[in-house]
N, C-alpha and C positions, 0 to 999 in steps of 0.2 A: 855176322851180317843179319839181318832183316828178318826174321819169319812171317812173312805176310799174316799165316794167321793168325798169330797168335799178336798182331800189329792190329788185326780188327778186332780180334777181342777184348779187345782196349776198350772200344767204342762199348762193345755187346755190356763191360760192367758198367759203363758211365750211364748207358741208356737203363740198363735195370735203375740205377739211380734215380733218372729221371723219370720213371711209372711211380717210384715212390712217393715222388713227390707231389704226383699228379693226382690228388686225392678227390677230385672232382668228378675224373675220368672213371677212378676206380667205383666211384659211387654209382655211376651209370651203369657201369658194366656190372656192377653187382645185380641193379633192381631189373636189368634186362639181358643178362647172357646168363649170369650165375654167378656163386660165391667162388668156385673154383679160381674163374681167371681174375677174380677182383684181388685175391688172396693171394693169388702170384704176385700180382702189383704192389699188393702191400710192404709182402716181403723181399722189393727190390733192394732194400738195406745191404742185403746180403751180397751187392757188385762189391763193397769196398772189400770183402773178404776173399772174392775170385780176383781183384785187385791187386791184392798185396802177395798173392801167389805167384801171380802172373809177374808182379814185378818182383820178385825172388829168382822165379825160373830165369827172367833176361838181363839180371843183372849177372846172374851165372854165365846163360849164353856170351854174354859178351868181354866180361871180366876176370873169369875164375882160373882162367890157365895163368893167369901173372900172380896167383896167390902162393905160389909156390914158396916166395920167401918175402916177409916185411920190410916193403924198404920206405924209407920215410917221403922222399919225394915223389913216389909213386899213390901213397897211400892218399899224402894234400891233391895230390894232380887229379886221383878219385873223387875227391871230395869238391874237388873246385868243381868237377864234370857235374856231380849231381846235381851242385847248390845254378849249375848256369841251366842245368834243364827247368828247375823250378821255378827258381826265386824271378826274375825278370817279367815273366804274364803275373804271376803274384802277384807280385808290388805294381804293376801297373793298374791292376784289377782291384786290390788294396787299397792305395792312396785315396783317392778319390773320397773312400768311404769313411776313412780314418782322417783326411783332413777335414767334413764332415762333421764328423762328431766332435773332433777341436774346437770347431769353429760355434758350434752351438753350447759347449759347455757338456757335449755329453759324453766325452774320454776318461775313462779310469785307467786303476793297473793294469787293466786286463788288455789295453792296448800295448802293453809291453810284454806280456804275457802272449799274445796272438804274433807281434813282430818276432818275437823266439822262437816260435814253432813251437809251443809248451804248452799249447791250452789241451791236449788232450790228456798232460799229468793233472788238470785242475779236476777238485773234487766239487765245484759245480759246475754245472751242465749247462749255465748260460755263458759262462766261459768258456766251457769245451767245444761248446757249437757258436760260441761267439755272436757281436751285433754287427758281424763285418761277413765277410766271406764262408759262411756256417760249415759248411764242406771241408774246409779248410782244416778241418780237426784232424781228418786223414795225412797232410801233411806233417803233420807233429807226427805222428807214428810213421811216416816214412823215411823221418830225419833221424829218428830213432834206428831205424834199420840200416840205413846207411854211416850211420858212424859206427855200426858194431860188425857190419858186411865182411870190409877188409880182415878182420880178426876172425869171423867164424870160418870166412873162407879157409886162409892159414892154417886155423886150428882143425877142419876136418882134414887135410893136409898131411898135415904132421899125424895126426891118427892115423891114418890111412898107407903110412910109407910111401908117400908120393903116388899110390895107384889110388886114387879118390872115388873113382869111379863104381868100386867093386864096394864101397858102404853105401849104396846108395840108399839100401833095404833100413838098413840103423837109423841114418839121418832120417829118414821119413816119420820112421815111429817115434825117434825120439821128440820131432816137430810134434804130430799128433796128441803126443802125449799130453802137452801145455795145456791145449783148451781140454781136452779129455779130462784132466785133472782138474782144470777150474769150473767147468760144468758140474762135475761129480761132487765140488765141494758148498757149490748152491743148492744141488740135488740135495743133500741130505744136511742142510744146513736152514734154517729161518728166518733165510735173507731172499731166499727166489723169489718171493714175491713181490720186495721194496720196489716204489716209484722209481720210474728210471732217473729222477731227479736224485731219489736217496746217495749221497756220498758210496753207501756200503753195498749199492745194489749188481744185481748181474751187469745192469747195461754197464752201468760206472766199469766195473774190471772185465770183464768179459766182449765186450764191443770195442769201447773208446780205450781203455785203456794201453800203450804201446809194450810193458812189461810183459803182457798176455798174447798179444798181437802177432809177438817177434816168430811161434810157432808158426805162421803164416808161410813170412817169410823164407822160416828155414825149410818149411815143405816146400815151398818154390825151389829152393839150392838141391834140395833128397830129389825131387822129378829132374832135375836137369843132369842131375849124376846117374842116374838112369836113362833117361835119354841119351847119356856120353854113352852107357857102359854098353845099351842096346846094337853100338854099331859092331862092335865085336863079336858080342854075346849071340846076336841074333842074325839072320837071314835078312836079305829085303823085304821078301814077300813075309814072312812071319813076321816084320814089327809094322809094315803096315796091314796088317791083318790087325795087329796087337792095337795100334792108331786107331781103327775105324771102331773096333770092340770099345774102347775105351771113350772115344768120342762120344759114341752114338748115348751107349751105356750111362756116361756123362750127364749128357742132355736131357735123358728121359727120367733119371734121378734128380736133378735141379729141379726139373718142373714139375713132378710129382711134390717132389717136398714142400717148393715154394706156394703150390696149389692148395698144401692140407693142413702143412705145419702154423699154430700161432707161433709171434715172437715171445721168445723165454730164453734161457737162462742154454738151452739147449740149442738153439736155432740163433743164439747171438754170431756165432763163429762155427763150433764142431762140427753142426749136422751136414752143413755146403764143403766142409775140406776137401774130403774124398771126393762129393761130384764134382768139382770144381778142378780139383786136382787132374781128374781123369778123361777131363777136358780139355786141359792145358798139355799137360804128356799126349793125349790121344793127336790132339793139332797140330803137335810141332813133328808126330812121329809120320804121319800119311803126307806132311810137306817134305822134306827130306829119305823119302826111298825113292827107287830108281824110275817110277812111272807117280810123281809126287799128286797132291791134292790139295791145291793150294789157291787162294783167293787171289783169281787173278785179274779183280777190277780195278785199276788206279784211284780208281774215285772210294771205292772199299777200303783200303790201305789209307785211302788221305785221311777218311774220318776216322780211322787208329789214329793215325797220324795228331790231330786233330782233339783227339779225346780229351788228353787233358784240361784243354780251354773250352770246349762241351762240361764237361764234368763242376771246372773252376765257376760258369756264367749260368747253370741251367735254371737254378733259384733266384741270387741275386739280382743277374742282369739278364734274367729269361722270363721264367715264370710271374715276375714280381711284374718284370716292366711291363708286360704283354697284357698283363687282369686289365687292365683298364677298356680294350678294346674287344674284352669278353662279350660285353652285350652286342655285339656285331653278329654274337653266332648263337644267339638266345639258350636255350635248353640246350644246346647240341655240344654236350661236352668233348665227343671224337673229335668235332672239327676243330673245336678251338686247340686243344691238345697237338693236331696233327700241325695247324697252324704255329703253336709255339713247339713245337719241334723242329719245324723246317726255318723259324727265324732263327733258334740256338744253332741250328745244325751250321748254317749261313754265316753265321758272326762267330761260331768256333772257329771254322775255318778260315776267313778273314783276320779274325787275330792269329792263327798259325802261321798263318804265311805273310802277314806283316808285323808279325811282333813276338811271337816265339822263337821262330827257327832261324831270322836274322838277328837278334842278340843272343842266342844259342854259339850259333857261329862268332858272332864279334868276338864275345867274350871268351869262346874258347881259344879263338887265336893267340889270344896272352900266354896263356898256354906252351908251355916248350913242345917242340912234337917229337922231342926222340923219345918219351918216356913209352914203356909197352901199352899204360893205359891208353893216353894219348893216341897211340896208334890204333889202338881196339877199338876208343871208342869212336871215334870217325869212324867205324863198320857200324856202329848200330840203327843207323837208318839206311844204308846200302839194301839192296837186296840182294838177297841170296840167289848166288848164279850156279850152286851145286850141290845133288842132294843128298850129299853125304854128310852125316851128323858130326856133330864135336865128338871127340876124345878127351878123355883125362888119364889113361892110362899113363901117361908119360908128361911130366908140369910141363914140358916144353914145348908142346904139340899146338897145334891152333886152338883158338879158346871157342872160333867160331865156323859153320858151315862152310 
């Protein structure tokens, strides 16, 4: 079921996105608050990386007790679930732009490259961020994750003697390890500095690229096997003690870093795992004990809710559209900013709830509903009505709250 917070956290990566993008605002607030919070702003790059954590931990929350053995119709019924959470605002948000470029003669391969979810294996960077949906390059690494999910799952599984729960320490470091290792091999190598356009450069493998990426992921699965193992292992008051430590600790870490660190070769992915991770664990552990901590505004959860199609329009059909009635707000780049946020914010959620979450539904109706996924995943936008955590002690146990 639903972890409300970590359903608005959704939003909190898309909005870091959206500061990034806001290069105008961050100009202001450099030449009149200071470099600190300009420098946050800059480096809101780093949502897609609290991102693909955050969607590691709930593909776990909601999917990982059925990993217990590969079964093939379970594995497609997975796969059909993911492709009907994306693909549909995608391509509605797509066409448009892609028929566009047809129609004036400006479509190459990389239009078939962009419809595969591939442009973030391309070794240019005008293809990886593409002339369509630019954002969209996160996509290709998330499609990459999900066709490898069902198999890591299994395979920490089968490691584990069916108790998954008790590695959760291993997974985590072995996820770590990936960017750890490709940072260290910039470090002392004569590529850290190439253009992020260079093929060979950090940003190329270290950011965009999904090979490197998938360590994200797998710390998302290492936090949710911890989170399972915590309900055993721990006290209520002790794992929300452990939550708010972790939260708080979290928060003050991201914004430190995001405040002093430039982007490099270190700050692509590594340096945000940990606070990001211990933001993620910290949220979902103070919702789930017995006097929980949890976001409980409707309108909060909708713009989780929501996030995706914020995240999908905040350039293309946000930022882009809205310059034009910039001179409305002269100098005053907060207002304009504040103004194109509450229009994305507006039309995110407008597309969610008439164009997401009703062909979400259609489509998954085709869907058989006796399969376990089938069943599961209809709980992941439920909300959680109990604060008791998942178990993995036992494949058979609930997968969710």
């Amino acid at each position: 079921m639903q972890i409300a917070n970590l359903t608005f956290a959704r939003f909190i990566a898309a909005f870091l996105v959206f500061l990034h993008h806001s290069t105008g605002l961050q100009q202001q607030i450099a030449a009149t608050i200071g470099e600190p919070p300009a420098s946050l702003m800059r480096n809101g790059f780093v949502g897609v990386t609290f991102f693909f954590i955050l969607s590691g931990f709930i593909l776990s929350h909601v999917y990982f007790a059925s990993l217990d053995k590969l079964r093939l119709a379970t594995v497609a019924i997975f796969y059909v679930h993911r492709l009907t959470r994306i693909v549909p605002l995608w391509f509605v948000l797509s066409a448009p732009m892609i028929g566009l470029a047809i129609y004036h003669g400006h479509a190459d391969k990389g239009v078939w490259i962009y419809l595969a979810f591939l442009q973030a294996w391309s070794t240019d960077l005008w293809v990886a961020f593409g002339p369509y949906i630019s954002v969209a390059w996160t996509l290709s690494v998330e499609m990459f994750f999900y066709a490898l999910f069902p198999f890591i799952g299994w395979s920490i599984y089968r490691l584990s003697a069916g108790n998954a729960a008790r590695i959760w320490l291993p997974v985590c470091l072995v996820a770590i390890a990936v960017p750890l290792l490709g940072a260290l091999f910039f470090e002392f190598s004569a590529l850290k500095d190439l253009a992020n356009s260079d093929p060979n450069s950090a940003h190329r493998w270290l950011y965009r690229n999904p090979l490197l990426r998938i360590g994200d992921f797998v710390f998302g699965i290492g936090l949710f096997l911890a989170f399972s193992w915590s309900r055993s292992a721990l006290s209520n008051p002790v794992r929300k003690t452990w939550g708010l430590g972790l939260l708080v600790g979290g928060l003050v870490a991201a914004v430190y870093l995001m405040s002093t660190l430039p982007p490099s070769h270190w700050t692509f992915d590594l340096a945000y795992v940990i606070p990001f991770g211990a933001i993620v664990l910290g949220a979902a552990l103070v919702e789930t004990c017995d006097r929980p901590l949890a976001i409980g505004s409707r309108f909060l959860v909708l713009l989780g809710e929501a996030s995706f199609a914020f995240y999908l329009i905040h350039v293309t059909y946000g930022l882009e559209l809205v310059k034009p009635l910039h001179a409305l707000f002269g100098t005053n780049e907060f207002l304009f900013s504040l103004f194109a946020l509450v229009f994305i914010t507006a039309t995110s959620i407008g597309l969610f709830v008439a164009i997401e979450r009703p062909a979400q539904k259609a489509l998954r109706a085709l869907v058989p509903a006796r399969s376990r996924y089938s069943r599961l995943a209809e709980r992941e936008h439920e909300p959680a009505t109990t604060p008791r955590a998942a178990s993995l002690v036992r494949p058979n146990e609930a997968a969710v709250a």
